[in-house]
C-alpha positions as YAML, in Angstrom:
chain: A
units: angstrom
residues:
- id: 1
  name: UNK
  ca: [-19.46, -10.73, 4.18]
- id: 2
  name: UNK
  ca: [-15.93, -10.79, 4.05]
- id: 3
  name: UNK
  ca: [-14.17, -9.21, 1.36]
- id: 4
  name: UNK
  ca: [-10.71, -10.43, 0.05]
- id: 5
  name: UNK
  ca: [-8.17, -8.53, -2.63]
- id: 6
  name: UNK
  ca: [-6.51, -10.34, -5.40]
- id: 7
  name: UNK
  ca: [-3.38, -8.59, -6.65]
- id: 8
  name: UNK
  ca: [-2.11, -9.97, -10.16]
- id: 9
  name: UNK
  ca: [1.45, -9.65, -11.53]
- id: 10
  name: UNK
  ca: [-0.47, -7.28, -14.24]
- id: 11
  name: UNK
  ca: [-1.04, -4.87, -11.05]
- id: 12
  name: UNK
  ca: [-4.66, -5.39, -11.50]
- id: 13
  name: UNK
  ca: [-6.83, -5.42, -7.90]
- id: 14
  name: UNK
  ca: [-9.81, -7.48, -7.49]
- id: 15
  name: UNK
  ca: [-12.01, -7.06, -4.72]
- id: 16
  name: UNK
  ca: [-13.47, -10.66, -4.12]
- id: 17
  name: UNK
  ca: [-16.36, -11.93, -2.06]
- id: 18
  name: UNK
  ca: [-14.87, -14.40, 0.46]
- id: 19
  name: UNK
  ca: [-12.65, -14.68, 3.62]
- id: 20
  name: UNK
  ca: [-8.39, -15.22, 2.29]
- id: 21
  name: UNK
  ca: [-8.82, -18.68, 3.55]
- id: 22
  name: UNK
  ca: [-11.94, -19.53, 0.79]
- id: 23
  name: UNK
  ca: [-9.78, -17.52, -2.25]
- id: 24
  name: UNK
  ca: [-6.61, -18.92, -0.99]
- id: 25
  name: UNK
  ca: [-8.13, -22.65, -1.23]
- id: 26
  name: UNK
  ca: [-9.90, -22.24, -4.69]
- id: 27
  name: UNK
  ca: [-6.59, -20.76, -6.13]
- id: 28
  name: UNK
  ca: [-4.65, -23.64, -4.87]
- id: 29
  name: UNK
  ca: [-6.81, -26.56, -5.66]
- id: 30
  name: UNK
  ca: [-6.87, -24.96, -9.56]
- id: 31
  name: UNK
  ca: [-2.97, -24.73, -9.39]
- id: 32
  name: UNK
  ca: [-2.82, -28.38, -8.49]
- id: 33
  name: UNK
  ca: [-5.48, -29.33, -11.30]
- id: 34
  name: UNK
  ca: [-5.09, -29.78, -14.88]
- id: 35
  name: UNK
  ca: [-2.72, -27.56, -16.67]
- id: 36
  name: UNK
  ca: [-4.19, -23.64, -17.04]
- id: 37
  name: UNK
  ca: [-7.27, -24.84, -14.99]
- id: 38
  name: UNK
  ca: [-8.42, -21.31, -13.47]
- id: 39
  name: UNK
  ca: [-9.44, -20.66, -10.33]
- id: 40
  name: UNK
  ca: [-13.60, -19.17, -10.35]
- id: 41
  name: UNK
  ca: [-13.98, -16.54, -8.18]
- id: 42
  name: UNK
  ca: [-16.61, -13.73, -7.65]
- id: 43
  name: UNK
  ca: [-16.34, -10.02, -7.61]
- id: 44
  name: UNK
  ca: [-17.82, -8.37, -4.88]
- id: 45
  name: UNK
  ca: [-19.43, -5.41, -6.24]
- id: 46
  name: UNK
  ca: [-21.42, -6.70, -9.30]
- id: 47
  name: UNK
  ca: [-21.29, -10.69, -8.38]
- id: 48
  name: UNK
  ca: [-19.67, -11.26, -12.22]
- id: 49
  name: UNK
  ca: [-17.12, -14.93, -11.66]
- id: 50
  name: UNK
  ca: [-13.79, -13.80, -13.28]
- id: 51
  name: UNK
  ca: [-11.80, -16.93, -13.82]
- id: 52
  name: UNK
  ca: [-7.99, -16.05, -12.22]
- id: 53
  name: UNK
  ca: [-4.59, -18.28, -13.89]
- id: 54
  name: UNK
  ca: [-3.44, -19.58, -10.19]
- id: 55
  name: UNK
  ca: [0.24, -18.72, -11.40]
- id: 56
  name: UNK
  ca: [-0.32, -14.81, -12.10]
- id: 57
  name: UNK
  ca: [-1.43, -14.19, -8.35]
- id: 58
  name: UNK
  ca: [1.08, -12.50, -6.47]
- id: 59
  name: UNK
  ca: [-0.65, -11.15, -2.81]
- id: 60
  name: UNK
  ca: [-4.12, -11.65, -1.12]
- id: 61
  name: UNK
  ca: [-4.89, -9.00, 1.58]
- id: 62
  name: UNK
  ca: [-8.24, -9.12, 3.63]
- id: 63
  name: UNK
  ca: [-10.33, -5.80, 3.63]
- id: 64
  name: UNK
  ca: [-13.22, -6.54, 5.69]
- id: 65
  name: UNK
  ca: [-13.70, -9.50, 7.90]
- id: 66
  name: UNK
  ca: [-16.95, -10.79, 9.98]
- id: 67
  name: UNK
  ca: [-14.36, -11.74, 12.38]
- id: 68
  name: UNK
  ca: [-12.68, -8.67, 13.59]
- id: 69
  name: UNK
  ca: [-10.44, -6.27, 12.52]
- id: 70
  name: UNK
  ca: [-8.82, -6.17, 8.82]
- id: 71
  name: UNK
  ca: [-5.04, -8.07, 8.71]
- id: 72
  name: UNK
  ca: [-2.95, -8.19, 5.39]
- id: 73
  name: UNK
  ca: [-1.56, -11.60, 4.21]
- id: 74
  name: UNK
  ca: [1.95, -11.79, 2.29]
- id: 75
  name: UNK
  ca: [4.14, -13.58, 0.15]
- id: 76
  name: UNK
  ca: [2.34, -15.70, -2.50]
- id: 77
  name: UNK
  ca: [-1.04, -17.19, -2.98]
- id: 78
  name: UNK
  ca: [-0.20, -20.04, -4.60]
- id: 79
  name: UNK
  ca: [2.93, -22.52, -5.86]
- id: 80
  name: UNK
  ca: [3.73, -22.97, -9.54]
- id: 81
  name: UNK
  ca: [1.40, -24.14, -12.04]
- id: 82
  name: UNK
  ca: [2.05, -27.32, -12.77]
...
């Protein structure tokens, strides 16, 4: 399964279960929904949903992928909250 980490502007790192392009997507669609609308995601190692403010991610970076070798993603996740 691929495996996807969340970097907040806290510093906190949160390994998530899914490829950057499934995080990526739920991130944006709750930064373009109603105001502090977070986006669900699951932890990979005990499969607990932490709900994530779109706004307070700053990086993704992939850490395992079914498709090859491991790449990093920059810049940010998401645009501003609206």
């Amino acid at each position: 399964m691929d495996t996807t980490v969340i970097t907040l502007v806290t510093g906190e790192r949160h390994e998530i279960s899914g490829s950057a392009e499934q995080v990526e997507s739920a991130i944006i669609a709750a930064s373009r929904g109603s105001i502090m609308q977070f986006a669900w995601l699951t932890i990979r190692a005990s499969g607990e949903k932490i709900g994530v403010n779109p706004g307070s991610v700053v990086s993704l970076r992939v850490v395992h992928s079914e498709g090859g070798s491991d790449a990093a993603l920059g810049g940010s996740a998401s645009g501003p909250v609206a």
